[in-house]
N, C-alpha and C positions, 0 to 999 in steps of 0.2 A: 539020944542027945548028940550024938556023931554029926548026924544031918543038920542037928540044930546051929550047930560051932560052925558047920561047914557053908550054910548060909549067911550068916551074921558079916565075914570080912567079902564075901560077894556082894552082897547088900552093900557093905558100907565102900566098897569098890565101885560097886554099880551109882551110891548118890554120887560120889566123888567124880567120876565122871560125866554126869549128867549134869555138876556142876560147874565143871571145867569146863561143857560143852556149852551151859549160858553164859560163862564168861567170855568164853573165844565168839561167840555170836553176838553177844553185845557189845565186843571193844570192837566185832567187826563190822558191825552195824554205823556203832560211832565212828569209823575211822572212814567206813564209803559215806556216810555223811559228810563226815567235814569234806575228805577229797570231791565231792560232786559241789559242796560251797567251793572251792578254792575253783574248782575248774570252771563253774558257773562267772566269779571272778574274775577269772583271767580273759574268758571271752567276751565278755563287756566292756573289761577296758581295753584290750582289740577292737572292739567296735568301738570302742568310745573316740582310742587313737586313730580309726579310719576316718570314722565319723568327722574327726576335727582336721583330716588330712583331708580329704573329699571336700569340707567348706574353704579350705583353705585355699585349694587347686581352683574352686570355683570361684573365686576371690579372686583369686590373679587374672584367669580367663578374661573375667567382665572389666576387672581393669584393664589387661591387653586389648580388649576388643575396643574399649574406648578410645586408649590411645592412639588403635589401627584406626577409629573414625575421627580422631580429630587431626592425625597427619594424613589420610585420604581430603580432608577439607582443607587444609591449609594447602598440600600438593593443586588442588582443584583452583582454590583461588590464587595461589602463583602462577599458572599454568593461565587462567584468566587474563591476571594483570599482564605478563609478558607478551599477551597475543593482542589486548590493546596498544600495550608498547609498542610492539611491531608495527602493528598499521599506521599508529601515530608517526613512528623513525621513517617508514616504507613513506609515508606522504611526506616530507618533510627534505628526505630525500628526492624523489622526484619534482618537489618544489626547486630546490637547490639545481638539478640538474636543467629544467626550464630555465632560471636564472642564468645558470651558467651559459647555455645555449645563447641565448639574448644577449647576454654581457657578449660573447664571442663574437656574435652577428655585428653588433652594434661596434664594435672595435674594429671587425673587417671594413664593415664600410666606411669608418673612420679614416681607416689607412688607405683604401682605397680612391678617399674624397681627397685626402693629400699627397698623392701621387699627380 
């Protein structure tokens, strides 16, 4: 009966542990669980905040790029009108300058008829 005594608290050693060993294997089952949901979490909404940082950058661009094409077309039609202007002023001027010649002719021989 010696041997018999002597198995009984190893036995009941040995469930006791095999209990303890499902319990640390299932809280640690649950605990990489939850931690692979938290971290599956946290990477999505990284991607989510990229994701909405990425539309966002590309939202500005295409509005910059607009911009950049509609002051390239207003620079282009100023750049137009000014160089009509010129040749309009450039003629208008050598109109003026003909006159002026003519006035001047016409004065000299004025003065010279009264002489």
């Amino acid at each position: 009966m010696k041997l018999n005594n002597a198995l009984v608290p190893c036995a009941y050693r040995q469930a006791r542990l095999k209990e303890d060993l499902r319990s640390r294997t299932q809280t640690t089952g649950v605990h990489a669980a939850y931690l692979r949901a938290e971290t599956d979490a946290k990477l999505e909404s990284k991607r989510r905040q990229y994701s909405q940082k990425e539309k966002h950058l590309r939202d500005e661009c295409e509005h910059l790029e607009k911009k950049k094409a509609m002051e390239t077309n207003v620079h282009m039609t100023t750049i137009a009108f000014l160089k009509r202007k010129q040749k309009l002023l450039t003629a208008k001027g050598e109109k003026w300058e003909i006159k002026l010649l003519e006035d001047v002719a016409a004065k000299d021989a004025e003065l010279e008829g009264a002489k």
